[in-house]
N, C-alpha and C positions, 0 to 999 in steps of 0.2 A: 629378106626374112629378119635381119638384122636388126633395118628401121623398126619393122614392129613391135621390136621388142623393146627399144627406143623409146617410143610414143608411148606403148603400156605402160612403161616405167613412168615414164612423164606423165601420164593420169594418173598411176598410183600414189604418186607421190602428192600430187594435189588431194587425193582423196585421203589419205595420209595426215597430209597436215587438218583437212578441215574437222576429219575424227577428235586428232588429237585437242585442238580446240576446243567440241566440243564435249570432250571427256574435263578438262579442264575449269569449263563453265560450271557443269554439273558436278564435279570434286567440290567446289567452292560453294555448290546451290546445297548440297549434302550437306558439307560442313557450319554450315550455316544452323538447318535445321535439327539437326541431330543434339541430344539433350546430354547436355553436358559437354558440349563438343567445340566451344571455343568462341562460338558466334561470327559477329563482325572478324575480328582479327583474326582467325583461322580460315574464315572465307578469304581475304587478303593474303594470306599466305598461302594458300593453295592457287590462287590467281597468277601473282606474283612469281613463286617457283614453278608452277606449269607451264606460263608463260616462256619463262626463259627456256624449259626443256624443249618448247615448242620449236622457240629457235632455232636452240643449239640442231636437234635433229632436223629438222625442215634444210638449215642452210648447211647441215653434210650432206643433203641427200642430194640438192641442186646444186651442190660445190661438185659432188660427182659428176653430175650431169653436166656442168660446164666446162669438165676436164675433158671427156668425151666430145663434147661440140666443138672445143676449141682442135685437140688434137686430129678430129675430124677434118676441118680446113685448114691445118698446116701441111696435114697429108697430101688434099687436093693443091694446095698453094706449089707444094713441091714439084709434084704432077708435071703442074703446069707450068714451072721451069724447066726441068728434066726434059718436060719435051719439045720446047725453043730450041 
């Protein structure tokens, strides 16, 4: 039951990130067109700092997940000392 909940999160998190991407594009396609709203260089800034938020969140959510995968096979790793 565990795994599944595992895997789901590891899909969510890809659908997650491609969201947030694509909220990101369209911030910047907004800001673009919106009258009075900054043009070019507001598009660039919303690229720019969405970007990076995109990161920042994407690579806590799979830093989680690889604290779990790792801690996962030092468990079994021990297992299989423990029982030599």
């Amino acid at each position: 039951m565990g795994n599944f909940f595992i895997s789901a999160f590891e899909k969510l998190v890809g659908v997650v990130v491609v969201l947030l991407l694509l909220a990101v594009v369209g911030g910047a396609v907004l800001a673009t067109m919106q009258p009075g709203g900054g043009g070019i260089l507001a598009a660039l800034g919303v690229l720019v700092v969405g970007t990076l938020y995109v990161i920042l969140i994407a690579g806590s959510l799979y830093l989680a997940l690889g604290i779990y995968n790792n801690t996962k096979r030092t468990a079994e790793a021990v297992e299989r000392l423990a029982s030599k």
